[in-house]
N, C-alpha and C positions, 0 to 999 in steps of 0.2 A: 849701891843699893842701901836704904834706909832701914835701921831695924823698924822703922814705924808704917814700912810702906805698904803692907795689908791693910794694915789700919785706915792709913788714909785714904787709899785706894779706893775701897769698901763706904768711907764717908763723904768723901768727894763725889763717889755715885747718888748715896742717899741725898746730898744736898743740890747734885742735877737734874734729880727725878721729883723734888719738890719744887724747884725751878720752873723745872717743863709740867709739872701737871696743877701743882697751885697757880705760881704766881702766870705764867703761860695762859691759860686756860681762862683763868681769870681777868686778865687783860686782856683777850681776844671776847670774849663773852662781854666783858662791862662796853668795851666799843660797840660791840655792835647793837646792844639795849641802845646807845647812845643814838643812834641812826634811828629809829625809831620815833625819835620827838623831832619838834619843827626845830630845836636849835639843840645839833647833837653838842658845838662847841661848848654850849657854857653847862651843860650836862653833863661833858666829858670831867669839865672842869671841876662841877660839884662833887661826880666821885672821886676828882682826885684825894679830897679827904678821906676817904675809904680806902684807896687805894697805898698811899704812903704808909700806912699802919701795916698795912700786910708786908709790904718790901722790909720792915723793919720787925716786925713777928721773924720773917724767915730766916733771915740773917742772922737774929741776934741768935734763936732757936735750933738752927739746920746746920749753922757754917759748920766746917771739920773741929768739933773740939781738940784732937788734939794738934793742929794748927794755933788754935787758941791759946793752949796750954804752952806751944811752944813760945809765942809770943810773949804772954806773960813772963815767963820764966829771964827771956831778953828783956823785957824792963825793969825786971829787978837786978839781971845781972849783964848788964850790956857786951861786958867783956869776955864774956860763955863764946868762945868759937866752935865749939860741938854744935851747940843750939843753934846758933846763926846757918851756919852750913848744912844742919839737915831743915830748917824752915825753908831756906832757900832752896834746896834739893827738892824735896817738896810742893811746896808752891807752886814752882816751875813746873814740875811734872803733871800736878792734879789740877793747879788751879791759874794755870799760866792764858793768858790774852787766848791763844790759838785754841786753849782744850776747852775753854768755859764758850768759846765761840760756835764750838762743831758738838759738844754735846749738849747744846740746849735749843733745837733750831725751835722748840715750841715757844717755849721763853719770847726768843726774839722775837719772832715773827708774831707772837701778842703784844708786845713792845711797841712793834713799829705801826701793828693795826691802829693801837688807841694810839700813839705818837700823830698818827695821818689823821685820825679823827676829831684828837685835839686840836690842831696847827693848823690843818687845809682846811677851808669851809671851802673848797673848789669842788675838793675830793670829794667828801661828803656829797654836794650835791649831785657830784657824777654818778656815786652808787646807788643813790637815792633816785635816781633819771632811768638808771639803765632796771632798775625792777628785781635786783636780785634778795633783797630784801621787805 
């Protein structure tokens, strides 16, 4: 156990709750405006300018500061093995492949909307066929 692991704990939530309800939301919303015009492709693609600015707002603004903090502290002192070992502890815990995977199914699943909406002009026209929008 990490002395910082409330901490992280506690910010690793607030940066999957902004995950699933900004960037999530927001990508599942800008697709489907997309499907709305005769070419959602090159409309998906024009917000991509929109869109890149916010993935970079969140990140730079939400990530665990003190993940952050720990990080830094490793570039100026690479040979800190306290800091290595609790980043690593860490990471793995709050922000490992599996956890960033299962607590953000909003996230994703606005991801992969505007991903389908971008890429398939099949897909689009399937959804656009069957009437649900």
């Amino acid at each position: 156990m990490s002395e910082f692991d409330e901490d992280v704990r506690l910010e690793a939530k607030r940066y999957s709750e902004v995950l699933n309800s900004v960037i999530g939301f927001f990508m599942f919303t800008t697709a489907t405006v997309c499907l709305s015009f005769k070419h959602p492709q090159t409309i998906a693609l024009l917000f991509l300018t929109m869109v890149m600015p916010v993935y970079v707002l969140v990140v730079n603004n939400f990530f665990p500061p003190t993940i952050d903090t720990l990080r830094k502290l490793l570039k100026e002192e690479p040979e800190n093995e306290w800091a290595k070992s609790e980043l690593d502890f860490l990471t793995n815990k709050y922000l490992g492949v599996r956890k960033i995977f299962t607590a953000n199914p909003v996230f994703w699943s606005g991801n992969f909307w505007y991903i389908l909406i971008l890429c398939c002009p099949e897909f689009s026209s399937w959804i656009k066929c069957i009437k649900l929008l």
